[in-house]
C-alpha positions in Angstrom: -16.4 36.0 10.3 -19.4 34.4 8.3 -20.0 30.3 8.7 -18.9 29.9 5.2 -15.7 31.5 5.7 -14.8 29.3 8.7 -12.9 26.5 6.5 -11.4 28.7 4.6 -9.1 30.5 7.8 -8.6 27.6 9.0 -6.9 25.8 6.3 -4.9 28.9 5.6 -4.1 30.5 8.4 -0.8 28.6 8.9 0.4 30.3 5.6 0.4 33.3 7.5 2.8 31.9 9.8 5.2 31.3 7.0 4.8 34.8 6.1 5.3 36.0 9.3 8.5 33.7 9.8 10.1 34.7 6.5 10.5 38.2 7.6 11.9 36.9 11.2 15.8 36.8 11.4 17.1 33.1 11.6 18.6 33.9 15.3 15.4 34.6 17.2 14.9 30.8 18.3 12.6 31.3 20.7 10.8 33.8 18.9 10.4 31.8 16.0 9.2 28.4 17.9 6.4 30.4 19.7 4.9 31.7 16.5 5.5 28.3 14.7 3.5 26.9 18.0 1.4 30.2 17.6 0.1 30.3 14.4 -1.4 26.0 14.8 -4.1 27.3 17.6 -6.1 29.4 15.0 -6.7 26.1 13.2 -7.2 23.8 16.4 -9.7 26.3 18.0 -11.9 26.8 14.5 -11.4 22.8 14.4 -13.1 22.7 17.5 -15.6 25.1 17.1 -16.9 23.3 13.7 -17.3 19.6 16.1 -19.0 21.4 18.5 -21.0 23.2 15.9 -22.4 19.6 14.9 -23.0 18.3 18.2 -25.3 21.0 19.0 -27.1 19.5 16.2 -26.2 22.5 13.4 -25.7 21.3 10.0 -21.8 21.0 8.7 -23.0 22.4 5.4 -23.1 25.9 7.3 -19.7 26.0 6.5 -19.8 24.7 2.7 -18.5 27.4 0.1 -18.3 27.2 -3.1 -16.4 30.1 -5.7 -15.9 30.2 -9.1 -12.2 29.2 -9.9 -10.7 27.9 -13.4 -13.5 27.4 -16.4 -12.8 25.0 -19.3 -13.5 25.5 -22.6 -15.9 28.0 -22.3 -19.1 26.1 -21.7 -20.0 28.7 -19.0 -23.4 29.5 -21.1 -24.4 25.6 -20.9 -24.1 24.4 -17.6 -21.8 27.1 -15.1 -20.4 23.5 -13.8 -19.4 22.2 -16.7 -15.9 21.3 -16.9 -15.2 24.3 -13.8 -13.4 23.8 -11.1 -14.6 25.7 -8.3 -13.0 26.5 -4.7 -14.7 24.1 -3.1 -14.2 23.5 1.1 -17.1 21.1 3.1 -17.0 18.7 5.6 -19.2 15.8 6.9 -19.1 14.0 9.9 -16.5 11.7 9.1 -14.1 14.6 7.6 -14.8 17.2 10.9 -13.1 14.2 12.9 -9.9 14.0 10.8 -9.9 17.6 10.8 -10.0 17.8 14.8 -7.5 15.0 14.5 -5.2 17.0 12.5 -5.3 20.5 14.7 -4.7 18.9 18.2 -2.0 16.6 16.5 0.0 19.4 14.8 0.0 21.5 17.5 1.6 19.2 20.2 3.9 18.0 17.1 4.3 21.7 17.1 5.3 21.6 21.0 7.3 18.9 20.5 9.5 20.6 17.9 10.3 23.8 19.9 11.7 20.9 22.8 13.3 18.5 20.2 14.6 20.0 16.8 17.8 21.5 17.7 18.9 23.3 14.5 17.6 25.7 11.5 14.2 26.3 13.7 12.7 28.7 11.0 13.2 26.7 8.1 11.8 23.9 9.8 9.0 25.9 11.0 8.0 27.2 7.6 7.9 23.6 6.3 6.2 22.8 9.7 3.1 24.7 8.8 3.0 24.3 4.8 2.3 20.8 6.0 -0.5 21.7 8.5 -2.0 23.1 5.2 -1.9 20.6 3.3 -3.2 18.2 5.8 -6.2 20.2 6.7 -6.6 21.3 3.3 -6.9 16.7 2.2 -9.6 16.7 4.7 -12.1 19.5 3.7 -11.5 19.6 -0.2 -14.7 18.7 -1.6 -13.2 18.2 -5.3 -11.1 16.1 -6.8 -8.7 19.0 -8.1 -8.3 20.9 -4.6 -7.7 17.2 -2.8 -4.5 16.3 -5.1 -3.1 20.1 -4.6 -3.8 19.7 -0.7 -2.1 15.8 -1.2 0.7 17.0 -3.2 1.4 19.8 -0.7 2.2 17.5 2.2 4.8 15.2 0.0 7.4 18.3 -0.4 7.4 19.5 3.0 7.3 16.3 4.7 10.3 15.3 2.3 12.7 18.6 3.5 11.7 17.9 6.8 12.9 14.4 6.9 15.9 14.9 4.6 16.7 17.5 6.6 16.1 16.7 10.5 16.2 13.3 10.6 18.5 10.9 12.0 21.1 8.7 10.8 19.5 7.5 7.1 17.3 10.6 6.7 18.5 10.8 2.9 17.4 7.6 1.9 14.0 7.6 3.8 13.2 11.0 2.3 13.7 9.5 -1.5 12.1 6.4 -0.7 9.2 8.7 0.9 8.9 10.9 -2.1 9.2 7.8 -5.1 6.6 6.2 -3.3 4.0 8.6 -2.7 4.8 10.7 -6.2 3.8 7.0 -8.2 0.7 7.1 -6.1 0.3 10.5 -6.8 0.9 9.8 -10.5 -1.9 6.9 -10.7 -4.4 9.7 -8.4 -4.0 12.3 -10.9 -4.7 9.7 -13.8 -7.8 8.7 -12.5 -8.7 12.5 -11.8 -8.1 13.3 -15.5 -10.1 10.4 -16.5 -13.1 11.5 -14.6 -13.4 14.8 -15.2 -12.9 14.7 -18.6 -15.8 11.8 -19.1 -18.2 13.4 -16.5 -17.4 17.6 -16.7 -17.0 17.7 -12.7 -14.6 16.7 -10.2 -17.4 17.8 -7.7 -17.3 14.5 -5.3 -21.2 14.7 -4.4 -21.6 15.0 -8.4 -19.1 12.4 -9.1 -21.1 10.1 -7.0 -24.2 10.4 -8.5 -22.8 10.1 -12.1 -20.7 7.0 -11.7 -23.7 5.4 -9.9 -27.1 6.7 -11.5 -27.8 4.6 -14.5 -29.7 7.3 -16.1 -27.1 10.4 -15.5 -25.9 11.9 -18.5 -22.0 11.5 -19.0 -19.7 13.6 -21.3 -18.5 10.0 -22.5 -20.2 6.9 -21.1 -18.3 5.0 -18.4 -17.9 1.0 -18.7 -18.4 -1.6 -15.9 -14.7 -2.4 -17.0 -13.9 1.3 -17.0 -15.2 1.9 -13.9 -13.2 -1.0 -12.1 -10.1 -0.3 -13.6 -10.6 3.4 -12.2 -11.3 1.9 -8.8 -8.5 -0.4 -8.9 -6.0 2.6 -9.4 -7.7 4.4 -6.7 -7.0 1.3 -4.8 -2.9 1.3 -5.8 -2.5 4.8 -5.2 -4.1 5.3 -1.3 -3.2 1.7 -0.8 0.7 3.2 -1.0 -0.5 5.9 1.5 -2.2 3.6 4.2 0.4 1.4 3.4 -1.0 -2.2 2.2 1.8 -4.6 2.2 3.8 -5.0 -0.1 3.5 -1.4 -0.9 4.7 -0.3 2.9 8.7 -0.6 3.1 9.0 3.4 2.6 6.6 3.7 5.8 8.9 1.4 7.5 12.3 4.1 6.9 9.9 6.9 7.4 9.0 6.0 11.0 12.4 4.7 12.0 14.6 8.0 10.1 12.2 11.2 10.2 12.3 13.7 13.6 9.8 13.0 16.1 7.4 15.5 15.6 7.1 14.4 11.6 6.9 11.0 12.7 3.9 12.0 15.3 2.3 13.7 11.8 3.4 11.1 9.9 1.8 8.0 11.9 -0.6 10.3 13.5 -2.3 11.9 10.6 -0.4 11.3 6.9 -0.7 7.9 6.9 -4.6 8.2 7.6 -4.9 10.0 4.2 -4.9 6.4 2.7 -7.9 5.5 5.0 -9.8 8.5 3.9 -9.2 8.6 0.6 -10.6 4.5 0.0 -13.5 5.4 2.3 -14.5 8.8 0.8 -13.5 8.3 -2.9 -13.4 4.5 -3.1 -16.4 3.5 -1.2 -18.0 7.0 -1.8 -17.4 6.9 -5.5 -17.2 3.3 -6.7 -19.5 1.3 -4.0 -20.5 -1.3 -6.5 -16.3 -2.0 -7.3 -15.8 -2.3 -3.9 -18.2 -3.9 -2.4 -16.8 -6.8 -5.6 -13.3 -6.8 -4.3 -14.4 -6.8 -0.7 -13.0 -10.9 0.1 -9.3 -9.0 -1.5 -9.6 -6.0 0.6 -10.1 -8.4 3.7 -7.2 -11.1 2.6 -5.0 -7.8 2.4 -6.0 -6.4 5.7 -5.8 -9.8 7.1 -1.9 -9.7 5.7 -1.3 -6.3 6.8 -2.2 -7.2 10.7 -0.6 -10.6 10.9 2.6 -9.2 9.0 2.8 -6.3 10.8 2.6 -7.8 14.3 4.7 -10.7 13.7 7.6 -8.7 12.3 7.0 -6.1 15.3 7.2 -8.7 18.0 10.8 -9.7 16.9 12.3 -6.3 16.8 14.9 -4.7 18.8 14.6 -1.4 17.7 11.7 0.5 19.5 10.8 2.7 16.7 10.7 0.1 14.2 8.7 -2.2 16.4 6.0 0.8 16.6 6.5 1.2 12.6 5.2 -2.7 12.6 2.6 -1.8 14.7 1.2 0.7 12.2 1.3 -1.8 9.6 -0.5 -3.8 11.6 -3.3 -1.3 12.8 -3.6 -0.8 9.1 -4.9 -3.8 8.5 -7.5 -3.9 11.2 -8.8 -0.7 9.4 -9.0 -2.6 5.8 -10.8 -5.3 7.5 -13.3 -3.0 8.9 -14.0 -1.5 5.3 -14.1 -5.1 3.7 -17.2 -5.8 6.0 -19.2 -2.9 4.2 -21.5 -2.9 7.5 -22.1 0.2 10.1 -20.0 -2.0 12.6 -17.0 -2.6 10.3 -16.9 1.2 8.5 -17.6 2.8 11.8 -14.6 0.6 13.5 -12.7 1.8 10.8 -12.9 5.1 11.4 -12.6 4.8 15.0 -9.6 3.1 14.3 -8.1 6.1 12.2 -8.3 8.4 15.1 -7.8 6.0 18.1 -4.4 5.0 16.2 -3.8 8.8 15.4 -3.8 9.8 18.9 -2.2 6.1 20.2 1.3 6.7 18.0 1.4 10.2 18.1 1.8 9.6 22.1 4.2 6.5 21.6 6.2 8.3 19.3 6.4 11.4 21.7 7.8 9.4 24.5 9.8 7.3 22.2 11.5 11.0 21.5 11.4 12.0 25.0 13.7 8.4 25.7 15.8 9.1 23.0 16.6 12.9 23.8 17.5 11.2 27.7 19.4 8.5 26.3 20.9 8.6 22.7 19.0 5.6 22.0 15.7 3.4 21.1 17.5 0.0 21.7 15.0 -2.4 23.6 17.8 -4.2 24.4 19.6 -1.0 26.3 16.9 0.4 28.3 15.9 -1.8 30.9 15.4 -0.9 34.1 13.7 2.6 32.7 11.2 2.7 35.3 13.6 2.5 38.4 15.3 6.0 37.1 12.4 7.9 35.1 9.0 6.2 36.6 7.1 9.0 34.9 8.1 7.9 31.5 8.3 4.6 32.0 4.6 4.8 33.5 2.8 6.9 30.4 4.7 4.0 28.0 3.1 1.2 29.9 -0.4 3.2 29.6 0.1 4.2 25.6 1.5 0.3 25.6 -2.0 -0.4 27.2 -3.9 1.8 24.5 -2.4 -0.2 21.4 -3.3 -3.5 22.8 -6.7 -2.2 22.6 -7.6 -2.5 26.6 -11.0 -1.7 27.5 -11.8 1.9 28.5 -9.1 3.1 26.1 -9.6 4.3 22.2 -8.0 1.5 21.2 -10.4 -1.1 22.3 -13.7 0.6 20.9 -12.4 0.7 17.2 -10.9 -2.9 17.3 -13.9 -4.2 18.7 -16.5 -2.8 16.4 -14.4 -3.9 13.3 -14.5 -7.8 14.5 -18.2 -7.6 15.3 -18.4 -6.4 11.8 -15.6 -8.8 10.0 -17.2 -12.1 12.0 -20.5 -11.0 11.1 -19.5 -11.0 6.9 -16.3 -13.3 6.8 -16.1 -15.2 10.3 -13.1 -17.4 9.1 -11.3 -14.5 8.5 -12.1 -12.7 11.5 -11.1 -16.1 13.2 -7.6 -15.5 12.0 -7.4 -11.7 12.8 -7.9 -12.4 16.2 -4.1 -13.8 16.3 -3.1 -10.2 15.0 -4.7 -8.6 18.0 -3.1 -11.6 20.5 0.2 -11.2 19.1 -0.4 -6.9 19.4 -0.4 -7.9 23.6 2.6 -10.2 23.0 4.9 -8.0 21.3 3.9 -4.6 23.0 4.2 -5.6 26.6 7.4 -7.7 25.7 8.7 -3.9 24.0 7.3 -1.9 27.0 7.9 -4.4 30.0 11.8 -5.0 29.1 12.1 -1.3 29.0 10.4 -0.6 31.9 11.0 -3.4 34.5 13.6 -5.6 32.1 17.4 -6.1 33.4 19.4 -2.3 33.8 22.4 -2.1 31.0 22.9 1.3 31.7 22.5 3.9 34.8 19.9 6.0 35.0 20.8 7.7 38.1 20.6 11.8 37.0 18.2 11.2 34.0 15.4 14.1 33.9 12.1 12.4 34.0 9.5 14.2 32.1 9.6 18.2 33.0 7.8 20.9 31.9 5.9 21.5 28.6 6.8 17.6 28.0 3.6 17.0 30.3 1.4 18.9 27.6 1.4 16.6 24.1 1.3 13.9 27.0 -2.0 14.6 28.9 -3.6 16.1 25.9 -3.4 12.8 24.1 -3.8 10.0 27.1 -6.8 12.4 28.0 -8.5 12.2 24.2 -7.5 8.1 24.3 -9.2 7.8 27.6 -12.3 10.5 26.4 -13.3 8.2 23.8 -12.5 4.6 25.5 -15.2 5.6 27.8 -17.5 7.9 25.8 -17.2 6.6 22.1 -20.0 8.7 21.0 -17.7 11.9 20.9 -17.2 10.3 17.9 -20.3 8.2 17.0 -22.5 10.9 16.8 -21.1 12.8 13.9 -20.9 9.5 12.1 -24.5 8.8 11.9 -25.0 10.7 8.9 -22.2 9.9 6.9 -22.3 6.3 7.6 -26.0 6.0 5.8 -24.4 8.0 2.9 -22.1 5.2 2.5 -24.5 2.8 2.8 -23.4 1.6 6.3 
């Protein structure tokens, strides 16, 4: 297999998992989980082998290609890049993290299914691994054209498998899921049109130099009030993804109504999309628009993380608390882009994965409580750690992640974005330090009721954690705990990326 083919298998090899699982009758359970669990590890081992490519100090554009794909109207004997669309996979040091990211997350997600979905396995499967496409697919598209395709093909699978598995209001999270995310899709592909028909390209290196070289040659010239207005709408439609409040009550029916393992993508990796997209095409494209709406992007953040942790605190419901808590952890990422410094964008981005890892493990045991007990009531739980200690003890660590204590992932990312926020808007970063207090407050009121809170139900013959349960657990406290204490696992692919961006 040549470098440049590398991306390429492992986008796509899931696909050949659906293929696989079409021809396998509907019966064969555990046939059909182990090659739905199977056919991830391609994608997490090439993951891996692309990070450690770039820490031996190789060059990520190894594994650049570039093909010829569509042409439009014929200029071909002009410029070959005019107005083409070529197949186009890259990464960069920020991407190859979200890419890692997304391999070790969908494979315990996968894990987690074969324990927790109960019903219609290959169906599920199928959709299963479409979505590990489209996910991987976001995150090394390196035009504008391939990104929506990837984007648009984790909205229908992610839509099936929440209308279909879910729990009690599955229906109505599913809809709410899709009308959401298809208007931001909408406003995306707008703004895609727009560009590529004024520039010829939806190349995003190209793209950047266009928009942002005074003397480039554009099909159509671009205005300062153009330009904005393009931002702006790149702003609406990953600000629905991320979510930034008001935008985020869809995220909120998501995390409370879809299956575990969609809610460990969803929180994990789908909601990171949003991140990415205002870092790589926002900031990447547009650095002048946002560096003028930087005060907004930090007022917003600001709302996101005292919004989020105040509602969060005065829930009941275990799940939705932790759907709060995203919000929340949202906003410390916004606030880490509004700073426009190598503290605040690198926080960011530690943030992305730190919280990745953080809710995909929270929302694992939340599942593995739930399976036990038929429910995620704070209120019916207490007294957890008497009859399932194991549980009960990997809750109060993930508990101690999201509060950001040191030596965890959590605290690394947090901490670099305030160093960056007080640096450019002190006041503000004044303020979001009552996000991060009330983070403590509500997650050890959450975690300590259930643990050690008064017993309103008898745990006495309750499994504790058995089994393959113990692998999405130690792979993911062992990642939070690898980069609480060595942070330049992922520092030292940034360095690159973050001078790009002007960090």
């Amino acid at each position: 297999m040549s470098l440049s083919s590398v991306l390429t298998f492992l986008v796509f090899t899931p696909l050949l998992g659906v293929l696989v699982l079409a021809f396998m009758p509907k019966t064969q359970e555990k046939s059909i989980k182990a090659v739905g669990i199977l056919f991830t590890l391609p994608s997490l081992v090439l993951a891996l082998g692309v990070y450690f490519h770039q820490l031996a100090g190789k060059s990520l554009s190894d594994f650049s290609i570039a093909k010829s794909w569509i042409q439009f109207g014929g200029f071909e004997k002009v410029d070959k890049h005019l107005f083409s669309v070529f197949y186009e996979l890259g990464v960069n040091g920020f991407s190859v993290l979200l890419v890692v990211l997304t391999a070790v997350v969908a494979t315990l997600a996968a894990i987690t299914a074969s324990m927790y979905i109960k019903k219609e396995w290959k169906g599920y499967f199928m959709l299963f691994l479409i979505l590990e496409t489209g996910m991987l697919g976001v995150f090394t598209a390196e035009n504008l054209i391939f990104f929506f395709i990837f984007f648009e093909m984790t909205l229908v699978p992610t839509f099936f498998l929440t209308g279909k598995w879910g729990f009690f209001e599955k229906e109505k999270a599913a809809f709410s899921f899709l009308i959401y995310n298809g208007l931001g899709s909408a406003i995306l592909l707008i703004v895609i049109m727009v560009l590529f028909a004024r520039t010829g390209t939806t190349n995003i290196d190209a793209l950047y130099h266009l928009i942002n070289d005074p003397n480039a040659q554009l099909i159509a010239p671009l205005s300062k009030g153009a330009k904005f207005g393009l931002f702006i709408a790149l702003l609406i439609a990953f600000g629905i993804k991320l979510p930034i409040v008001p935008l985020h009550s869809w995220q909120l029916r998501m995390h409370a109504q879809a299956p575990i393992p969609v809610v460990m993508i969803h929180s994990g990796i789908l909601l990171k999309i949003g991140a990415y997209g205002l870092i790589r095409f926002g900031l990447g494209i547009f650095p002048e628009q946002f560096k003028s709406v930087a005060v907004l992007l930090a007022v917003l953040g600001l709302i996101n993380l005292l919004y989020g942790a105040f509602l969060a605190f005065i829930q009941t419901e275990f799940k939705l608390m932790l759907a709060y808590s995203s919000v929340s952890h949202m906003g410390i990422i916004l606030l880490g882009l509004a700073a426009l410094n190598t503290a605040g964008i690198q926080g960011a981005i530690f943030q992305m994965v730190s919280h990745g890892l953080i809710s995909a493990l929270l929302f694992f045991l939340v599942g593995a409580v739930y399976e036990r007990t038929g429910t995620t009531d704070i209120t019916s739980l207490g007294g957890m750690a008497k009859g399932i200690p194991v549980i009960g003890g990997f809750l109060l660590a993930a508990a101690m992640a999201n509060l950001s204590l040191p030596g965890m992932s959590g605290f690394v990312g947090e901490f670099q974005v305030f160093v960056g926020i007080f640096e450019k808007m002190p006041v503000i970063g004044a303020i979001g330090t009552i996000g991060i207090i009330m983070t403590a407050a509500y997650m050890l009121r959450a975690v300590l009721a259930i643990t050690y809170g008064k017993a309103h139900r008898e745990f006495a013959g309750v499994v504790d954690l058995k089994g393959v349960e113990f692998v999405p657990v130690f792979v993911l406290m062992l990642l939070i705990v690898l980069i609480g204490v060595y942070p330049s696992v992922l520092s030292s692919p940034l360095h690159a990326t973050l001078l790009g961006l002007g960090g």
